[in-house]
C-alpha positions as CSV (number, residue, x, y, z in Angstrom):
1,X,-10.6,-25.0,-23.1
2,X,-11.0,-22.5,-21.2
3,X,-10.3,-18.5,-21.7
4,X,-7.6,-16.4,-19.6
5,X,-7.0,-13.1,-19.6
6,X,-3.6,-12.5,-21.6
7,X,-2.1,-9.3,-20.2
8,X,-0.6,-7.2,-22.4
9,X,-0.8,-3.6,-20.9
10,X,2.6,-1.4,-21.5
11,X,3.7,-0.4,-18.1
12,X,4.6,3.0,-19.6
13,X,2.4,6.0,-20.7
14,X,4.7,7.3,-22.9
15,X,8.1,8.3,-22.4
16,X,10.3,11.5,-22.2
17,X,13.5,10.9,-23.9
18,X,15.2,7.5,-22.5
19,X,12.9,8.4,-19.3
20,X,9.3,6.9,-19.1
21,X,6.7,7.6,-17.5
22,X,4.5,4.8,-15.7
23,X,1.3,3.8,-15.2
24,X,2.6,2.9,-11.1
25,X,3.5,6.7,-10.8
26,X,0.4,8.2,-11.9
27,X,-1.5,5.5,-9.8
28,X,0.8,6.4,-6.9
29,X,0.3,10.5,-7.5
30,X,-3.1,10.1,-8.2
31,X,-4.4,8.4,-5.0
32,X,-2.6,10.6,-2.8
33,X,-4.7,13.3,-4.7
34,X,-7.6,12.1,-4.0
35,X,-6.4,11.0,-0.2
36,X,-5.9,14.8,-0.1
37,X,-9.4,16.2,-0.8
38,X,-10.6,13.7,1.8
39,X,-8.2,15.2,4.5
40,X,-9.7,18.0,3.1
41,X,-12.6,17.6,4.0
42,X,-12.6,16.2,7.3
43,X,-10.3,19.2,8.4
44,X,-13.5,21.6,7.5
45,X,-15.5,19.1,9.7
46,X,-13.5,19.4,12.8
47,X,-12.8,23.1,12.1
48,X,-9.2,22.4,12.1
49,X,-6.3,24.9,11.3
50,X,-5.9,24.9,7.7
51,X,-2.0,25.2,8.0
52,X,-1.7,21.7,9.3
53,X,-2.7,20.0,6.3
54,X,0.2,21.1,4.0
55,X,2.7,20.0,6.3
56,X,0.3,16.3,7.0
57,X,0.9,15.9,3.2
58,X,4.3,16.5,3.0
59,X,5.4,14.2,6.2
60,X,2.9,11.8,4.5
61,X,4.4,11.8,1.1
62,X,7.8,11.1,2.6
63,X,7.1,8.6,4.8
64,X,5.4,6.6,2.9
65,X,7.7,7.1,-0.3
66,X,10.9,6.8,1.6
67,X,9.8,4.0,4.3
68,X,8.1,2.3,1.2
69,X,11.2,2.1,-1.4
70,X,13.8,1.1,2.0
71,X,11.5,-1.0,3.0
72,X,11.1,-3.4,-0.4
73,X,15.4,-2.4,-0.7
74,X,15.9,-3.9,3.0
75,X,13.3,-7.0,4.0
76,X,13.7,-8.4,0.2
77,X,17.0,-8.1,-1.6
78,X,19.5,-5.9,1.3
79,X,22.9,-7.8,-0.8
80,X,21.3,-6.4,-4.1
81,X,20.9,-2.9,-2.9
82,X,23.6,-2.6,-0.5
83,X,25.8,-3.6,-3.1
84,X,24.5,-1.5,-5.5
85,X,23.1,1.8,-3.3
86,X,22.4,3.9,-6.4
87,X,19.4,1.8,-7.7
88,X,17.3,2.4,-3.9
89,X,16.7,6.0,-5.6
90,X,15.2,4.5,-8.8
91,X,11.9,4.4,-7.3
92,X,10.1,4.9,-10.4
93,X,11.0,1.4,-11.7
94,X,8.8,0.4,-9.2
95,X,9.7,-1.9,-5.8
96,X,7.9,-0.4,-2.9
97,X,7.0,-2.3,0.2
98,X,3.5,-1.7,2.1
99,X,5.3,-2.9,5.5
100,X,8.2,-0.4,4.8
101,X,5.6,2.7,4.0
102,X,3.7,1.8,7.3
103,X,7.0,1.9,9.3
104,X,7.9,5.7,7.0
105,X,4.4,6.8,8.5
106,X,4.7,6.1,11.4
107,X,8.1,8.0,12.1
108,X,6.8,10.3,9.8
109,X,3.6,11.2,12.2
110,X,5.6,11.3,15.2
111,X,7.7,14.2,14.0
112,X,4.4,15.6,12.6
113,X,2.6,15.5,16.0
114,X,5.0,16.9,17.9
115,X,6.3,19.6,15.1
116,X,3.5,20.6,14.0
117,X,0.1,19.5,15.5
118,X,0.7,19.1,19.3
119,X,-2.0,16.1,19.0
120,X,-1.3,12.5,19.9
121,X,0.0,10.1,16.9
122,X,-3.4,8.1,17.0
123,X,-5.3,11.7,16.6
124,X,-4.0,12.0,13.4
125,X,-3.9,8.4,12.3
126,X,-7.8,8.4,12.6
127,X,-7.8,10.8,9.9
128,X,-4.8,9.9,7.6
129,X,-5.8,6.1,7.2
130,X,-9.3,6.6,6.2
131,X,-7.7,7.3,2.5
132,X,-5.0,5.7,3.0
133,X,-6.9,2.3,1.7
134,X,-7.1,4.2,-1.6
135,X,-4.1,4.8,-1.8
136,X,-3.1,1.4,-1.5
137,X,-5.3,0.1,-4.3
138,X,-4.2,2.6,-6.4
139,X,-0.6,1.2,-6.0
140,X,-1.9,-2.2,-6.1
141,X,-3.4,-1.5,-9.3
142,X,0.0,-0.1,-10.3
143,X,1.4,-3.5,-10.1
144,X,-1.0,-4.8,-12.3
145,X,0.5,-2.7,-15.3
146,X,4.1,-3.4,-13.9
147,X,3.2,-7.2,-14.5
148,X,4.4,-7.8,-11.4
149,X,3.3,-9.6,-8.0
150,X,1.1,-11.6,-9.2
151,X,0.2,-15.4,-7.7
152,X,0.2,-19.0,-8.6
153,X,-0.6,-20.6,-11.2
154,X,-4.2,-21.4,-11.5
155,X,-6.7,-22.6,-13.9
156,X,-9.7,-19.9,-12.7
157,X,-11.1,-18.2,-15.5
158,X,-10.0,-15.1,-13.9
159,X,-6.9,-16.1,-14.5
160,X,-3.9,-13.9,-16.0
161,X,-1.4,-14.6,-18.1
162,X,1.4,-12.0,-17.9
163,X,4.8,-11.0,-19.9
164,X,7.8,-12.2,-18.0
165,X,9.9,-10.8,-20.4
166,X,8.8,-7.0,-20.4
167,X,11.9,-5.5,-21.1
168,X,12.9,-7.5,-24.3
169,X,9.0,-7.2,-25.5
170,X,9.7,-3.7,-25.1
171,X,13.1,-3.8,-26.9
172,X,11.3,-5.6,-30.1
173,X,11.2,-9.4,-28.3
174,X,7.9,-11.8,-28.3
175,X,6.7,-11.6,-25.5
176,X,6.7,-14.5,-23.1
177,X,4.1,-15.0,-21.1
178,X,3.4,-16.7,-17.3
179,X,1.5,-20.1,-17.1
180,X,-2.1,-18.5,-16.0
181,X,-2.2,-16.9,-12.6
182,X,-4.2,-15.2,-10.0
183,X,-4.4,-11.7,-10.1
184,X,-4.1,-10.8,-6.8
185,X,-2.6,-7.3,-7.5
186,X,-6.5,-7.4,-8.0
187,X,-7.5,-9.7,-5.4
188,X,-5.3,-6.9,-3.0
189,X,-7.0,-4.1,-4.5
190,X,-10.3,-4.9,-3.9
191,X,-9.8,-5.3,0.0
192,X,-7.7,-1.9,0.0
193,X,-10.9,-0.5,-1.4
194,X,-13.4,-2.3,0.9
195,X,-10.9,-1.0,3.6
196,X,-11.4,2.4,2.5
197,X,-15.4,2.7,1.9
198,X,-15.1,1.2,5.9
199,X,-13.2,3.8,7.3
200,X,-14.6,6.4,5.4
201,X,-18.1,5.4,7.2
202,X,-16.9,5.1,10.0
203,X,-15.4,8.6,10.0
204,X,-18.1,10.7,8.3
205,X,-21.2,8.5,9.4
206,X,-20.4,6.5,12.7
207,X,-18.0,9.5,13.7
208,X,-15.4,6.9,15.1
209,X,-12.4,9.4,15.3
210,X,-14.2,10.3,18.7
211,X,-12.8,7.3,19.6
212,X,-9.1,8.1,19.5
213,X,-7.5,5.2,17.8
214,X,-10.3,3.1,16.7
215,X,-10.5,3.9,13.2
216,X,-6.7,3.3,12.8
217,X,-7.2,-0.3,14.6
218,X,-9.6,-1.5,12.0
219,X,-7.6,-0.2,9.1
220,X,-4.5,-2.1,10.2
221,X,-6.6,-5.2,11.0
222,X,-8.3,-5.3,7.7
223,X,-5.4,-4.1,5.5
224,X,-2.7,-6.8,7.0
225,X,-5.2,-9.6,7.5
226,X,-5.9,-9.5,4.0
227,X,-2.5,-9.3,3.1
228,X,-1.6,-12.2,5.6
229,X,-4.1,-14.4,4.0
230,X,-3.6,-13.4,-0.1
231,X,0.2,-13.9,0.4
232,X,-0.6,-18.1,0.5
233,X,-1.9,-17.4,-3.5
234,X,1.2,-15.2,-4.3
235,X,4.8,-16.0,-5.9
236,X,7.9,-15.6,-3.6
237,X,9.6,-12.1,-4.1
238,X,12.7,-13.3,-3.5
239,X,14.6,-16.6,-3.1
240,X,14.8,-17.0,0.3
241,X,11.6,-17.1,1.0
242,X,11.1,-20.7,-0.9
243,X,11.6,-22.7,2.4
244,X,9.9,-20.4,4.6
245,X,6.7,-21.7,6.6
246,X,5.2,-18.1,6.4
247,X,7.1,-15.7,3.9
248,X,8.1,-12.3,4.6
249,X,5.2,-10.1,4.0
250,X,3.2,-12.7,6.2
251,X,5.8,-12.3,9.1
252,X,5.7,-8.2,9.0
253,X,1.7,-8.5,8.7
254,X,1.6,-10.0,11.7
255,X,2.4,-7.4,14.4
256,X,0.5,-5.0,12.4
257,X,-2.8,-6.8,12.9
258,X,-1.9,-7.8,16.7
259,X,-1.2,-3.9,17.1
260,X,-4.8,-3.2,15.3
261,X,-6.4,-5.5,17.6
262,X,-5.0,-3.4,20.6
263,X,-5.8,0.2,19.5
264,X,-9.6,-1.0,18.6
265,X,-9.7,-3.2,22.4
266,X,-8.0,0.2,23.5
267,X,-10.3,2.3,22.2
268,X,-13.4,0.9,23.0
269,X,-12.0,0.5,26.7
270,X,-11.8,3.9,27.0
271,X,-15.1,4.7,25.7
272,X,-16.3,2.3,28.0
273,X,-15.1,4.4,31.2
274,X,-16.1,8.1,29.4
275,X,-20.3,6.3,29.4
């Protein structure tokens, strides 16, 4: 017979009052700290006014946190939360969408660029993506201790068996766990993180942000092919998607990776004509 991995992690650190405080928000909080020393330190590369980074952060943060939390509210349960508008602000229960944060980004940069740094959008993408895989895992790996987004059933020895019942085990309930599964909150981590050591070379080593756009062409390649391809191992989110060829994070991957392909083919176009 063989062994699985029987997932018992508390989602919550502790708790303050009825409030508690969850693993997914210190992952969440904690990569973007991290993201943050990294801008850090490519600004002191490039020389670049120190101002700007405070207000990168901030458009960042609310981008992705707002795009993020509409974005799992509108592509995968709009009757739930239109009906019941309150619960989009309970973002700490988890239920954010990696498509949705993109889209947050990417408004959010446009009003950065022409606010604040005067630079094109795919300037400062080159820079803010480089982390940005970190950040990911981080959230990924947030998911983990929610119990949540996992795959299929399967009978690897990696497999996971998680509580399906977390707030009655909470509440004093046995718990109840899933038929072994893959982990691919894991699975998605990992190529979030192998995103992130790539873009970091190619920033710091291969000084690719010469190459305006380039950097943020492989990052949305690598982050939404692996996304594409790991969503054929993972559960539906939602009920609709049971009779859908391709399910709904599949079907948003794909203009991200077309649009990758185009800023990298765009890129090195242009470096072609500057030789």
């Amino acid at each position: 017979m063989l062994d699985f991995i029987t997932w018992t992690a508390d989602p919550a650190m502790f708790s303050i009052g009825s409030r508690e405080i969850r693993w997914y928000g210190l992952a969440f909080a904690l990569g973007f700290w991290i993201g943050y020393l990294i801008v850090q330190k490519m600004w002191k590369q490039e020389q670049l006014k120190p101002e700007w980074i405070d207000s990168l952060l901030m458009y960042t943060i609310l981008g992705t946190a707002i795009g993020a939390r509409l974005g799992h509210c509108l592509f995968y349960a709009p009757d739930y939360y239109l009906a019941n508008p309150v619960e989009i602000l309970k973002i700490w229960e988890g239920g954010l969408a990696s498509h949705g944060g993109m889209l947050g980004i990417i408004i959010a940069i446009y009003f950065y660029s022409k606010r604040v740094s005067h630079k094109s959008m795919l300037w400062t993408f080159d820079k803010l993506v480089v982390p940005t895989g970190l950040v990911a895992a981080m959230i990924r790996l947030g998911n983990l201790m929610n119990h949540e987004i996992y795959g299929h059933p399967t009978d690897l020895p990696w497999a996971f068996r998680f509580i399906t019942n977390l707030h009655q085990w909470k509440a004093g309930a046995e718990p109840i766990f899933s038929a072994p599964s893959h982990p691919t909150q894991l699975y998605e981590a990992g190529c979030y993180l192998l995103t992130f050591f790539l873009c970091y070379w190619l920033y710091f080593k291969k000084e690719a942000w010469k190459k305006e756009g380039f950097i943020f062409g492989i990052f949305m390649i690598c982050i939404f092919t692996a996304r594409f391809f790991i969503e054929f191992l993972k559960n539906d989110q939602e009920a609709f998607e049971a009779d859908m060829l391709l399910n709904m994070g599949q079907l948003l991957s794909i203009p991200f990776v077309l649009a990758g392909i185009y800023f990298v083919w765009r890129a090195q176009q242009k470096s072609k004509i500057k030789n």
